[in-house]
C-alpha positions in Angstrom: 155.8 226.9 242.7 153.2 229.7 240.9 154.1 232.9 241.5 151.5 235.8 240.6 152.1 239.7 240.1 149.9 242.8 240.1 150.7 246.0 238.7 148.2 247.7 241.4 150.9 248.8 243.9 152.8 250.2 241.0 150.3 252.1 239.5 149.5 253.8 243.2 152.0 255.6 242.9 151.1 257.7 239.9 147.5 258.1 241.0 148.2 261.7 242.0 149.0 262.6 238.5 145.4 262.0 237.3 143.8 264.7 239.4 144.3 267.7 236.9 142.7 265.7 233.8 139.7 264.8 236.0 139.1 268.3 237.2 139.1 269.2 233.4 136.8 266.5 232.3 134.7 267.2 235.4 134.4 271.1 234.3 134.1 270.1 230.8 130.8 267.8 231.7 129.7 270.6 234.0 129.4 273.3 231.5 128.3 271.0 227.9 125.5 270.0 230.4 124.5 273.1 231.8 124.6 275.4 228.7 122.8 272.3 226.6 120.0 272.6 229.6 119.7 276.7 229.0 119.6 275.7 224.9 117.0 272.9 224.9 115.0 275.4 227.3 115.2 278.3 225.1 114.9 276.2 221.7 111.6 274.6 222.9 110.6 278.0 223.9 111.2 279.4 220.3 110.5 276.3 218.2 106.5 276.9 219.5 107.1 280.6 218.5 107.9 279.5 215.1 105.7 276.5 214.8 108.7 274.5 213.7 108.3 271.0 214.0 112.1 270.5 212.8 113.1 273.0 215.7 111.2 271.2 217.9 112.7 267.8 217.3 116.1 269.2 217.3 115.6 270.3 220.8 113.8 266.9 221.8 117.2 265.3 220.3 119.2 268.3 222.6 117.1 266.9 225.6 118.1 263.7 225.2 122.0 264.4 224.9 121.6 266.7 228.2 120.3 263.2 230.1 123.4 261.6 228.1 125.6 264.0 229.1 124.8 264.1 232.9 125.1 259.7 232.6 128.0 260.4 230.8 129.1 262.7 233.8 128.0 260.4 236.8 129.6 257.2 235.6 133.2 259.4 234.7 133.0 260.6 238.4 132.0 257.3 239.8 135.4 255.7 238.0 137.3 257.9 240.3 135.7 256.0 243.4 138.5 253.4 245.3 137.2 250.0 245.0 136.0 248.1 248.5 135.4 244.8 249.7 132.5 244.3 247.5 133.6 245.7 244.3 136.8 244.8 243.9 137.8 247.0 240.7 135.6 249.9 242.1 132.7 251.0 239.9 135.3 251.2 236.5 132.1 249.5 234.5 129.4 252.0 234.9 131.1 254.1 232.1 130.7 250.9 229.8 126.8 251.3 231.0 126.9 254.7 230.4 128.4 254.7 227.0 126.0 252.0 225.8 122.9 253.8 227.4 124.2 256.8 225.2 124.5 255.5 221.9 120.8 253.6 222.9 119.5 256.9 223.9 121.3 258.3 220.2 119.3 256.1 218.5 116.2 256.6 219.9 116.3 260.3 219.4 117.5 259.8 215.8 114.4 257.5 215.5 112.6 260.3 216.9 113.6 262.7 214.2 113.1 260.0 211.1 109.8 259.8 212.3 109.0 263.3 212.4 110.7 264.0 209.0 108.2 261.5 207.2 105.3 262.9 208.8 106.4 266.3 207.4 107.4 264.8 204.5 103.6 263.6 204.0 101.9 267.0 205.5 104.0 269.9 204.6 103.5 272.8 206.9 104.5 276.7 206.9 107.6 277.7 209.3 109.5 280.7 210.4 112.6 280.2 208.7 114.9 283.4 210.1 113.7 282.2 214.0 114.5 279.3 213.4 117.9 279.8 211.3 119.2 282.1 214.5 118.2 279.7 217.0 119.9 276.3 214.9 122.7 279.0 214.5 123.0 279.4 218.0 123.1 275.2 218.2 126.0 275.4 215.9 128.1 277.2 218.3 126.8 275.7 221.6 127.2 272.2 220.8 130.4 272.7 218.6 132.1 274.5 221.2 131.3 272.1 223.8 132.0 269.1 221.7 135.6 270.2 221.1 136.2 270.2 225.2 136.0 266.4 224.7 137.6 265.9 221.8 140.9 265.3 223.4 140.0 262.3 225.3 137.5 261.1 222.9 140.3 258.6 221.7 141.0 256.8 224.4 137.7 256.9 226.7 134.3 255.5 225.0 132.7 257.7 227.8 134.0 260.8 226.5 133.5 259.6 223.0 130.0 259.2 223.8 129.4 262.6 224.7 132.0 264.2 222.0 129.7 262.0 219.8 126.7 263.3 221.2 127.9 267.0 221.0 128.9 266.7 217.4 126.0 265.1 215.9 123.7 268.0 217.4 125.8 270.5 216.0 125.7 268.8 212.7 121.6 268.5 212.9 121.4 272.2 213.6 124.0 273.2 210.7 121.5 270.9 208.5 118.7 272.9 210.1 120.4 276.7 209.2 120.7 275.3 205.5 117.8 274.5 205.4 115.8 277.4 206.6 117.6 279.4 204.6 116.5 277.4 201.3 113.1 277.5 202.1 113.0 280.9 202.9 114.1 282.2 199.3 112.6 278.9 197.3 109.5 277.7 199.5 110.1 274.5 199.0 108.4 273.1 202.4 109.4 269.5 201.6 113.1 270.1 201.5 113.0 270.9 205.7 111.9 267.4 206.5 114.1 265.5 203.6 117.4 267.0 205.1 116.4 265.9 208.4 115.5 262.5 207.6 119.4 262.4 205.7 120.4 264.1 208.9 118.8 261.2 210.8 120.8 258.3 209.0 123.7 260.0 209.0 124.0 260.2 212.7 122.9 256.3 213.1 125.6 255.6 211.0 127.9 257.6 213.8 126.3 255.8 216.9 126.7 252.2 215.4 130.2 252.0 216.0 130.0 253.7 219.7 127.2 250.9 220.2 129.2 248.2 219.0 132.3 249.0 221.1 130.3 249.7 223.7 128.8 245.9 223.7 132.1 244.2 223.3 133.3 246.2 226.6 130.1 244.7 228.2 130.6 241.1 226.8 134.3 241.6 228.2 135.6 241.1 224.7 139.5 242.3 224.2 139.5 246.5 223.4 139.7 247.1 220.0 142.6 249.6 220.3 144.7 246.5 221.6 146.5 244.1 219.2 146.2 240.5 221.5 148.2 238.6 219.3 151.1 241.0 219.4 151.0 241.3 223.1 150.8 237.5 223.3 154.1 237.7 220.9 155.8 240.3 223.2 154.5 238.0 226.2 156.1 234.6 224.3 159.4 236.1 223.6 160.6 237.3 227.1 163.9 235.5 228.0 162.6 232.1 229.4 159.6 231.9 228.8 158.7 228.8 226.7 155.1 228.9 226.0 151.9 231.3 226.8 148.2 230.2 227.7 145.3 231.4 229.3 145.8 234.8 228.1 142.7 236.9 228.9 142.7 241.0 227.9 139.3 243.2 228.5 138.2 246.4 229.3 137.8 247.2 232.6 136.3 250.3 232.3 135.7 252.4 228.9 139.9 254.0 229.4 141.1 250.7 231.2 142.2 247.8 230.6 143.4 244.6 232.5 145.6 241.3 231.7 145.9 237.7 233.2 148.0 235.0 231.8 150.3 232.2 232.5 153.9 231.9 231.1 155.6 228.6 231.1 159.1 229.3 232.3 161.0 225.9 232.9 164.4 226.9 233.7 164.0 230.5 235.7 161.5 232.8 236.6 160.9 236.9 237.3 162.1 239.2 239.5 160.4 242.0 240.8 162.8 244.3 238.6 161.2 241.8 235.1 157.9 241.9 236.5 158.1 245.8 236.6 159.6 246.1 233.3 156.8 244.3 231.7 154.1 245.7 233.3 155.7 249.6 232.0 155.7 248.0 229.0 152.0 246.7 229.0 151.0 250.0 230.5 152.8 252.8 227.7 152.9 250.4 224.7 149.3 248.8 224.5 147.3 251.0 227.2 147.1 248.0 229.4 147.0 249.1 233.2 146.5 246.3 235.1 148.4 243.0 234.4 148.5 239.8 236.2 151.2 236.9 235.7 151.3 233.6 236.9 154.6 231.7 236.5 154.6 228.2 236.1 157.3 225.6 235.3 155.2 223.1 233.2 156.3 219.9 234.6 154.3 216.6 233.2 153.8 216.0 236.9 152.1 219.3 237.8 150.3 220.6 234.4 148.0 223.9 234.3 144.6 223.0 234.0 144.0 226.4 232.4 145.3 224.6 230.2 142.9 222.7 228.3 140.1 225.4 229.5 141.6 228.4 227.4 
């Protein structure tokens, strides 16, 4: 007889424990995407004073991250809603959507700024360089600052990575920007503001490929990359009685969760509640696996899995 296991009544119980890390993620979202608002406002405001082009892009690129960041914000708050009858593992993937709309919107606004950079590149123009080195300066310090409230979960959420991603790369455009005003305002060279943005430009590509290619393997349910399969398959294969493992499936649930199923061939015994437990604390703090499903099977000729020939 099969018997199957599910780690959700276990982890029930420590769902009270989450609350203070969401209500600092939630305030974290709240105020990156409120003061980025106030910025791209006033940096749009002051990029026509100066007649910056460069200024301007940079807070076309801010623009975009603020839409990014309130995704970003929705889908982390919508992973907090209990699943129903319909959606049976709540809404855990909209923060894979969200990611991947983040890193699509990255690139666009990176495309954005190559494409600006050539045309400047072709039609040097006269700027304001002190407006617009105080206003990139004040970039700097915005989007650093609220970049490093994500940083701690950056690791192990592609949500928040998106965003700390997000964050960083604008405060790295407007350090470029700062240099570069300052260069031109002692040497006049009118070319050199559109060549550092276009290096700025491939630089931050290079950053959003990997958060774009994470970000498709969580959508194409392929196994996290922060999870070795074949070592949990090997932890799996070496519990006491268990003969053989197949049908072993790992994928991301959501872009901080992850879920199991598999079936162990155990001829001679089979698990307790107590084993079943035990492996499922040991899924959970060793390989950031919350959600783990076992089916038991004694692998008689009679009465073969025909999982088994599938996977």
């Amino acid at each position: 007889m099969a018997h199957t296991h599910d780690d959700h009544k276990h982890d029930h119980g420590h769902k009270h424990h989450n609350h203070a890390p969401e209500s600092a993620t939630n305030h974290a979202f709240f105020l990156a995407t409120g003061l980025n608002l106030i910025f791209v406002i006033a940096e749009t405001v002051y990029a026509l004073m100066a007649n910056s082009m460069s200024l301007l892009a940079d807070a076309g690129h801010n623009l975009g991250d603020v839409f990014g960041l309130a995704m970003a914000w929705a889908a982390s708050w919508l992973l907090t809603k209990p699943s129903n009858k319909q959606y049976s593992y709540g809404y855990k993937k909209t923060t894979i959507l969200a990611a991947i709309a983040n890193a699509l919107l990255l690139t666009l606004a990176t495309g954005i700024i190559a494409y600006e950079s050539i045309l400047r590149l072709m039609h040097p123009a006269p700027i304001t360089e002190k407006i617009i080195m105080i206003v990139a300066g004040l970039g700097i310090l915005i989007n650093g600052g609220t970049a490093l409230l994500f940083i701690k979960n950056s690791k192990d959420d592609l949500n928040i990575k998106s965003a700390f991603v997000h964050l960083a790369s604008d405060a790295l455009l407007s350090l470029g920007v700062v240099v570069t005003g300052a260069i031109v305002l002692f040497t006049h060279w009118l070319w050199l503001d559109p060549l550092v943005g276009l290096f700025i430009a491939i630089t931050i590509l290079a950053g959003t490929w990997g958060l774009m290619r994470d970000s498709v393997n969580l959508i194409l349910a392929a196994v996290p990359q922060h999870i070795p399969q074949e070592k949990v398959r090997r932890y799996l294969a070496e519990l006491p009685g268990v003969k053989a493992v197949h049908d072993l499936h790992i994928w991301g649930l959501s872009t901080r969760e992850a879920a199991l199923t598999a079936h162990l061939v155990m001829p001679e015994k089979t698990l307790s509640d107590e084993d079943f437990h035990q492996i499922n604390d040991y899924l959970k703090h060793h390989f950031k696996i919350n959600h783990a499903t076992l089916q038991v099977e004694r692998g008689t000729i009679e009465n073969p899995c025909g999982q088994v020939e599938v996977c």
